[in-house]
N, C-alpha and C positions, 0 to 999 in steps of 0.2 A: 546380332553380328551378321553382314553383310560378307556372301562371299561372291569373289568372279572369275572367271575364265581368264585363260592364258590371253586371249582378244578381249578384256575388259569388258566383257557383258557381264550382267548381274546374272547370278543364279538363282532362281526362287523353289527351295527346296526345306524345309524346317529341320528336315535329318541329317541334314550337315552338321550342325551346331553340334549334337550331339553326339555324332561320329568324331568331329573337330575336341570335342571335352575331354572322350573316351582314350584318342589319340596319343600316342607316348612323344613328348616333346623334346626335339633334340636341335639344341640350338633354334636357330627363326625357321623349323619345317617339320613336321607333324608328321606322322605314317599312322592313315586311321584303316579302316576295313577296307573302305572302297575307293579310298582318294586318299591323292599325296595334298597334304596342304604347305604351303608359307606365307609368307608375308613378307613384301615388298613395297617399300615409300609406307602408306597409308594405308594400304588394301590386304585384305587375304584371298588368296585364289584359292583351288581347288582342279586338281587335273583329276578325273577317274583313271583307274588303274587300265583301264580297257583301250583306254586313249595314249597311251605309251607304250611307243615301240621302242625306245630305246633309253638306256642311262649310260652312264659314266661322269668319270671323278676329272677334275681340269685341278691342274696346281701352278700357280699365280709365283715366280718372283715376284718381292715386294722390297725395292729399294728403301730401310729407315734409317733415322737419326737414331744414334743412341747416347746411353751416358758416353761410352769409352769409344768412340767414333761412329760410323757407317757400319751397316750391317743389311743383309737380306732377312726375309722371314717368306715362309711359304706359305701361303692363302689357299684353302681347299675349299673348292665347290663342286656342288651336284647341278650335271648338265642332265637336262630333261628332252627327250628329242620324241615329237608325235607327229601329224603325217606333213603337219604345216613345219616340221625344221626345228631348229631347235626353238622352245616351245620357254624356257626357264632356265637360270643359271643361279641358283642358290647358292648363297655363302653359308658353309660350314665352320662349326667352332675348334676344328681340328684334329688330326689325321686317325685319330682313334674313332671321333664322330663318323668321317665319313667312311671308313672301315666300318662300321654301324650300321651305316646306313645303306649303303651296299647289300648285306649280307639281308636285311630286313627286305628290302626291296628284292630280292633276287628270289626269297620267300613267298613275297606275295607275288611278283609277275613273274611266274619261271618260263614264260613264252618270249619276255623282250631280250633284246642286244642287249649285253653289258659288255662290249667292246669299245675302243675308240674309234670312230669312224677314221677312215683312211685322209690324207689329205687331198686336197684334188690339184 
């Protein structure tokens, strides 16, 4: 398994994979020892934990069709922000998930933002 960078470089590292196995799966994003992983289109990345300065949760209106008319549904994702901006915007399987994932992540980097950045 092939993983890359937030910039689409290849990694070449063997202790990925294994980190990647070891990792607890929550929806398409992984929280292993030393790196956040997901998977996006075709590829898996990998950010190191050292490389994020920042998280927070973004929640999506989603205009759908239903049986009994129109409706909303809320879309949760994890925004990944390192020195290049925001870096990833994961989809999450739902508000318990990313409540999950939050508190995992706030465990392993207790030095990053978990705020939302301000508007400019």
């Amino acid at each position: 398994m092939k993983f890359y960078t937030t910039d689409r470089k290849w990694i070449n590292d063997d202790a990925l994979k294994e980190e990647f196995d070891a990792a607890e799966p929550i929806g398409s994003l992984r929280i292993g020892n030393r790196h956040l992983f997901f998977r996006a289109a075709l590829k898996h990345y990998a950010i190191p934990f050292n490389e994020i300065l920042g998280c927070f949760r973004r929640i999506r209106a989603v205009d759908t069709k239903l049986c009994c008319g129109r409706g909303t549904m809320e879309m949760e994702y994890l925004v990944v922000r390192t020195a290049t901006g925001e870096a990833a915007e994961i989809g999450l399987p739902g508000k318990r998930a990313a409540q999950k994932v939050m508190e995992m992540l706030k465990a392993k980097i207790p030095d990053a933002d978990f705020t939302v950045p301000a508007k400019a």
